[in-house]
N, C-alpha and C positions, 0 to 999 in steps of 0.2 A: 440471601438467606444464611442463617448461623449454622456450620457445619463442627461434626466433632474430629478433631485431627484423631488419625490411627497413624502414629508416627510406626509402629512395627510393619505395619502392612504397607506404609508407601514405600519405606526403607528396603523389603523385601522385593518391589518390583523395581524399584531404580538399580538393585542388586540385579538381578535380573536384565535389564535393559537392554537392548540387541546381542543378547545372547542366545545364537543358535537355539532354541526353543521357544515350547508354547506356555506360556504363562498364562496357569487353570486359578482361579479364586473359585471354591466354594464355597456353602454353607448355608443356615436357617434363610428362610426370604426375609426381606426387609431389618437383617445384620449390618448393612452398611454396603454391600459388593458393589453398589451402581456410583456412590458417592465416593467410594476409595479410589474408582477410575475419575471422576471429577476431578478429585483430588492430583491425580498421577499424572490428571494430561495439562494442570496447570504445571506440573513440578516438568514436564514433556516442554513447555512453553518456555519456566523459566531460561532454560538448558540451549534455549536457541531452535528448539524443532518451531516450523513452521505451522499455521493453520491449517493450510491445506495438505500438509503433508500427515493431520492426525483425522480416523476415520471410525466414526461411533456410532454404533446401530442399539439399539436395544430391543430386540426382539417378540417384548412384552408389550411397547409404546403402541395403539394403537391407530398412531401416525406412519408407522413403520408399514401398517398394513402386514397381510400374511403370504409366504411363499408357499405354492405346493410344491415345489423341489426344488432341491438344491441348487439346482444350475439357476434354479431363477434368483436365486441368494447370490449367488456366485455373478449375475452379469452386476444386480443391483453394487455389489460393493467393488465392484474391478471398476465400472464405471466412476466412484466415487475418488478412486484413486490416483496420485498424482504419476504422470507419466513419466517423469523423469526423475525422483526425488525417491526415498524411503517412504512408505508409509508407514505408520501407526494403528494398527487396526485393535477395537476395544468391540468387542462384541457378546453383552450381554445378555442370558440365556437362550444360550445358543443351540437349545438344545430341542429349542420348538421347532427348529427347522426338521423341515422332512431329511432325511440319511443326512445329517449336521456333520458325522464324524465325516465322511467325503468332502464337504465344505471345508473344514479346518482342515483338511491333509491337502485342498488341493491347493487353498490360500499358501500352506508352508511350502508346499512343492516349488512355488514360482521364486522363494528367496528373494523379495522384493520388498518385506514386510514385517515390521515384528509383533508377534499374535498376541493378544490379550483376550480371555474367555472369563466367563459365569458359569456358573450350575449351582441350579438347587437342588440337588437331590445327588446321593450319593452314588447311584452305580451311573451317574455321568460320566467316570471314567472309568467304567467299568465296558466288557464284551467289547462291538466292534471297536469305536475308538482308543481305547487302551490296544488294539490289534492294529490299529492302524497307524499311532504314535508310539509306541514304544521307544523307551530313552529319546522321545523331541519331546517333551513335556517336563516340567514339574509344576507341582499344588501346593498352595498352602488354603486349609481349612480357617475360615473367617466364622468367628460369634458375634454375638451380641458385645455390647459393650464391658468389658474385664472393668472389674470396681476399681480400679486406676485409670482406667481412662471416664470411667462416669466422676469420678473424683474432680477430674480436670474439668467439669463445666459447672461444678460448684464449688469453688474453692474458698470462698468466704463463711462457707456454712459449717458447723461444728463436725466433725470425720465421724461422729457417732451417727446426728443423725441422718447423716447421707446414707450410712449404711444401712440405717434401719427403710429409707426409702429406697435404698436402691431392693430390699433382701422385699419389700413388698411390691413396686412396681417393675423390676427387672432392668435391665439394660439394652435395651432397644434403643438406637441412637435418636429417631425422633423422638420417641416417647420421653425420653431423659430432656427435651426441650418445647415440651407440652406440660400446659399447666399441673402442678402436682395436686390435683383434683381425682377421687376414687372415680367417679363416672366418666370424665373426660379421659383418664388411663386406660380403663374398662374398656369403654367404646374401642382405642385405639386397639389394645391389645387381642379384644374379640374378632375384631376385624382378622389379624393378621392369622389366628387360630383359625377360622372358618376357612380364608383363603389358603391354609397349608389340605385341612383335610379335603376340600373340594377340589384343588388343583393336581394339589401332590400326590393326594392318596385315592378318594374316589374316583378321580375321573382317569388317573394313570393307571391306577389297576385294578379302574372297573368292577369298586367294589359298590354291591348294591345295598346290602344293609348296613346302612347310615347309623342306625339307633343301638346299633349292636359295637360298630368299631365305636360311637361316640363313648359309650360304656365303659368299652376297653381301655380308653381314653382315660377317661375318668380313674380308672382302678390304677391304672400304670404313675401317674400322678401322684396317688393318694398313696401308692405305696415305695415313693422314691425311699432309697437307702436299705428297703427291705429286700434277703436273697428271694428271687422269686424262679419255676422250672414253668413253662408249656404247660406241664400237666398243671400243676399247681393252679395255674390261671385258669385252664379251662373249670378244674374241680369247684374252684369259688363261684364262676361263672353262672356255672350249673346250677349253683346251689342257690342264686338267683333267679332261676328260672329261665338264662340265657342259653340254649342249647348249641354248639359246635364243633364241631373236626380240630383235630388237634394238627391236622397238616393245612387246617382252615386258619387259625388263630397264628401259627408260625407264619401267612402269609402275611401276615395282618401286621404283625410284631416286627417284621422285618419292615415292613409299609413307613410308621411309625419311624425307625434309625434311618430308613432311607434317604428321606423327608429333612432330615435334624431335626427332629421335633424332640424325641428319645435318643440317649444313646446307652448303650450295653456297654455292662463293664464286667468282665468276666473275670471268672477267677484263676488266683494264680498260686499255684503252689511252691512257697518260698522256697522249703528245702528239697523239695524236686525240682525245683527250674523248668517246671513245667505248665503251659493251660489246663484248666480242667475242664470237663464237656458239660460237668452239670451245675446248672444255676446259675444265677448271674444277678447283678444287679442293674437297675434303671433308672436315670438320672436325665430330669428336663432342662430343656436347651436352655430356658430363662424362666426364672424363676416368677416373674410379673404374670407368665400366661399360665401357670399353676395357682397363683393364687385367681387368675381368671374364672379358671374351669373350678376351684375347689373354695372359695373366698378366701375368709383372712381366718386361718385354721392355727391355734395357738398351741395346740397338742404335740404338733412334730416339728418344732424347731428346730431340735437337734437333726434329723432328717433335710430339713431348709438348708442350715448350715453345713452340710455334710456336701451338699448337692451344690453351694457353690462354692465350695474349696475343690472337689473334683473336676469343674469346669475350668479352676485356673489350671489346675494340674495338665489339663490337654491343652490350654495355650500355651505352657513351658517344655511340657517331655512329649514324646511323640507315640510312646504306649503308657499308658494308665489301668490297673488291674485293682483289683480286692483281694487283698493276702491271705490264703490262706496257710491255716500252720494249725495242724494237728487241731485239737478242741477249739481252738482261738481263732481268731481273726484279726488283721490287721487291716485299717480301713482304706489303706492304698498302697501299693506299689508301682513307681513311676520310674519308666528304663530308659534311658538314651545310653546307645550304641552299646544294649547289654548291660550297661553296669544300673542297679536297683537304688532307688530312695525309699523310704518306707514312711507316709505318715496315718495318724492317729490325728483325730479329731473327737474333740470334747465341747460343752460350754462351757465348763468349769471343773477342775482339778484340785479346788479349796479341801474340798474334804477328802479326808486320807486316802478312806478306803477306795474311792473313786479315782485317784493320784494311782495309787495301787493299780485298779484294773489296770487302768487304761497305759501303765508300763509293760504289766506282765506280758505280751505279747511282745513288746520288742525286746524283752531282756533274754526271750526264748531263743532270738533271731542271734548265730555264733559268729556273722561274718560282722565287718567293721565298716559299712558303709553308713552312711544320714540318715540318723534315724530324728523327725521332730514331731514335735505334742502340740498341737496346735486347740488354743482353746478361747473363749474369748472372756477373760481373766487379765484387768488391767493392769498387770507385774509388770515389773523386767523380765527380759530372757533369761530366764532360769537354767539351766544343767544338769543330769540325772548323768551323772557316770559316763558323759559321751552324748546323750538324749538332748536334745533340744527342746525346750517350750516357750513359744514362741506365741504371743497376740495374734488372734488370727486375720485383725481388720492388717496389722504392722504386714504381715505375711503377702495378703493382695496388695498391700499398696507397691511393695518390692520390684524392680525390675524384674530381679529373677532370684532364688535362695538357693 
């Protein structure tokens, strides 16, 4: 079967490789996490490790069967294990297990093993196991396919209209190697929709009205790029005729990031160097299963756009915010180790005035960090006094800017 290389994420676990810790991969379901370990336990093979010295459970496999506790997890994979040699253990969501976080602390305990884990869902290393690993872990968060690596499985086809297929089917690794057919995409992508809210979110937290988070759904979607508050959502809600608790809706909304389905991008206030507590904005994991739930909506483009320049932003920096600055706003700020990028997003900057806006906000900004205009406007790299503008397709394709 034809798989997509994730040359950053096997590179990060070979980095990793028998180094005293637990190597966590998360993120959205069917991102790639089970095929990046396929991936790693060939690159494990090339390296001289042996077959039996590598041990892979998938937890979801229906072949695996179910454990009601741990220990019974714990004889199944000690059994598995070679007696005298290192193993390799790859144990994909691990998180079905009953008390999991005990299974992986006591697997690391024995030092006979180096751990490799899943989760889909983000407070996986959250409460007990974060209490029981502390500094034995690191994580790296896994997406959908970055429009450079969806690039790599069409490489013959014109860089425009990849993009326009990738900005309407998404970057889902199988999907990017399924027919580029709207119903056979559809099918796939509904799929994976239905099994995030029935496993990840109704059934984990037990939420009953279906028709109301579907809703939710719907609105959170429809209004990527726009700042939205709690209250704000419930008010529109209502005005629908949808009645709920605003400590009801915050569960909900949290459900939703837990998931990777959404993620919050809060705001940041540039010249305080500070988060803010109100507002925020929401942005879908992949763009293919918003135009699932919304079709092919040609109104908020710039909103489409916006949603996946943000997404590369969180494979490159490790915080991603919404700038704020006095009246204005700046459409991103992105921190590693503290120091700020700032960018702006347009589709086009031809027209003056619109060149205009979309500067005034960083020429307000006094410090002397990167500041770039990203728009998709087929120039050169242009220059505003220090300002960057920059093709936004040229931008994703980049290693890193």
């Amino acid at each position: 079967m034809i798989t997509v290389k994730r040359p950053r994420f096997t590179h990060w676990l070979d980095q990793w490789k028998d180094r005293d810790v637990i190597k966590v991969v998360t993120g959205i379901r069917r991102c790639g996490k089970t095929t990046l370990f396929e991936l790693f336990r060939e690159t494990l093979k090339s390296q001289g490790v042996a077959d039996e010295q590598i041990v892979s459970i998938n937890f979801e496999d229906p072949d695996v069967g179910e454990f009601s506790t741990f220990r019974e997890a714990w004889t199944a994979i000690r059994q598995k294990m070679p007696q005298t040699r290192r193993a390799y253990l790859f144990l994909d969501e691990v998180q079905l297990v009953p008390d999991f976080e005990r299974l992986v602390d006591g697997l690391y305990a024995k030092k006979d093993a180096d751990i490799y884990i899943t989760g889909s869902n983000a407070k996986f290393l959250s409460g007990e196991l974060a209490t029981f690993l502390t500094g034995r872990y690191v994580e790296i968060q896994m997406q959908p396919l970055s429009f450079s690596e969806y690039r790599s499985v069409f490489p013959k086809q014109d860089v425009r209209d990849v993009f326009r297929q990738y900005l309407r089917f998404g970057g889902f690794p199988f999907a990017a190697l399924l027919p580029m057919e709207p119903h056979v995409q559809s099918d796939y992508l509904s799929g994976i929709l239905n099994t995030i809210l029935y496993k990840d979110i109704f059934a984990r937290k037990g939420i009953r009205d279906e028709a109301l988070l579907r809703r939710l759904v719907r609105f959170v979607f429809d209004n990527v790029g726009n700042l939205l508050s709690i209250n704000r959502i419930v008010g529109m809600l209502k005005a629908e005729g949808l009645s709920l608790q605003t400590a009801t809706l915050d569960t909900y909304m949290e459900s939703l990031c837990e998931s990777f389905l959404v993620y919050r991008a809060s705001r940041y206030d540039i010249k305080g160097r500070q988060y803010l507590k109100t507002n925020a904005k929401y942005y879908v994991a992949d763009p293919g299963l918003r135009r699932v739930l919304l079709g092919d909506k040609g109104g908020d483009f710039g909103h489409l756009i916006e949603n996946i320049v943000y997404l590369e932003l969180l494979r490159r920096y490790r915080d991603v915010s919404v700038g704020a600055l006095g009246n204005g706003d700046v459409d991103f700020v992105a921190l590693e180790n503290g120091l700020p990028r700032y960018f702006q997003v347009a589709l086009s900057v031809r027209d003056e005035s619109v060149l205009k806006r979309e500067l005034t906000p960083f020429r307000s900004i006094r410090d002397q960090y990167p500041k770039m205009l990203l728009t998709l406007d087929d120039d050169p790299p242009l220059d505003y006094d220090g300002i960057r503008q920059k093709n936004i397709m040229d931008f994703l394709l980049d290693a890193i800017d």
